[in-house]
N, C-alpha and C positions, 0 to 999 in steps of 0.2 A: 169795736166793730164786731158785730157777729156774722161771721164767713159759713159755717156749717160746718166749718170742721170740728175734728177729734182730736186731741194730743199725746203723744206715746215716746216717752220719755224726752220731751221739749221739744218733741218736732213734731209739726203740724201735717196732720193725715188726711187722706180722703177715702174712703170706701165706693163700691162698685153700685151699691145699694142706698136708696135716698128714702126719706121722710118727710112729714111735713108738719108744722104745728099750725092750727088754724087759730082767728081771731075768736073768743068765744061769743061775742054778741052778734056775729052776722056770720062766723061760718067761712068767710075771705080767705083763703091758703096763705100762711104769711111766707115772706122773702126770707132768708134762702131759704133752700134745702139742706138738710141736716143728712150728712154722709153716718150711715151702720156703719158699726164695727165689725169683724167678723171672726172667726174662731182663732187666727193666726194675730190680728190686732190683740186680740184679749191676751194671746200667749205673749207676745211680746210686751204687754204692760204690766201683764204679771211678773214677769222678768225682770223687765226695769224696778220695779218697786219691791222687787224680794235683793236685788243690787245694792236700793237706795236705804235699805231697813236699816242696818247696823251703825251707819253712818246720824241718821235721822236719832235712832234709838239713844247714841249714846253725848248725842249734841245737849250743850245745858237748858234747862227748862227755859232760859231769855231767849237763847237763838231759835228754841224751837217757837215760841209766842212769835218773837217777829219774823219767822217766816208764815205763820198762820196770819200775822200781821198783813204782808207783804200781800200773799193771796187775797185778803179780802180788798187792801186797795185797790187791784187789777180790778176785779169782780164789780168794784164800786166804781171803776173811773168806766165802765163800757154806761153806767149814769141809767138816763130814762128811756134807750133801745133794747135793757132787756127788764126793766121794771114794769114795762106796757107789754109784754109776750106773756 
């Protein structure tokens, strides 16, 4: 399901500031709103992910594929709600 949020370090965010993606053939605002990030989200993600590097970096080439694995599952089970966006 696509909520509009952001993710920063597996916990789900919302920002102050919203967006919107519209349908390209008619221009329709589509449902949700998609929350910004903002100077302090980005610092904290950068954070997280300069935490996550060494751990990531030094995991074997298998475990690293199936987590690249893993992510595309997720990506792929949200199906035809973000293949039509």
């Amino acid at each position: 399901m696509i909520t509009g949020e952001f993710f920063v370090a597996s916990r789900a965010a919302t920002g102050r500031d919203t967006y919107r993606a519209f349908e390209a053939a008619t221009g329709t605002p589509l449902e949700p709103a998609f929350h910004a990030a903002d100077a302090a989200d980005v610092e904290r993600a950068c954070a997280a992910a300069a935490r996550a590097f060494d751990g990531v970096r030094s995991a074997s080439l298998e475990r690293r594929a199936g987590l690249l694995e893993t992510i595309a599952d997720h990506i792929a089970a949200i199906g035809d709600e973000l293949i039509l966006r």
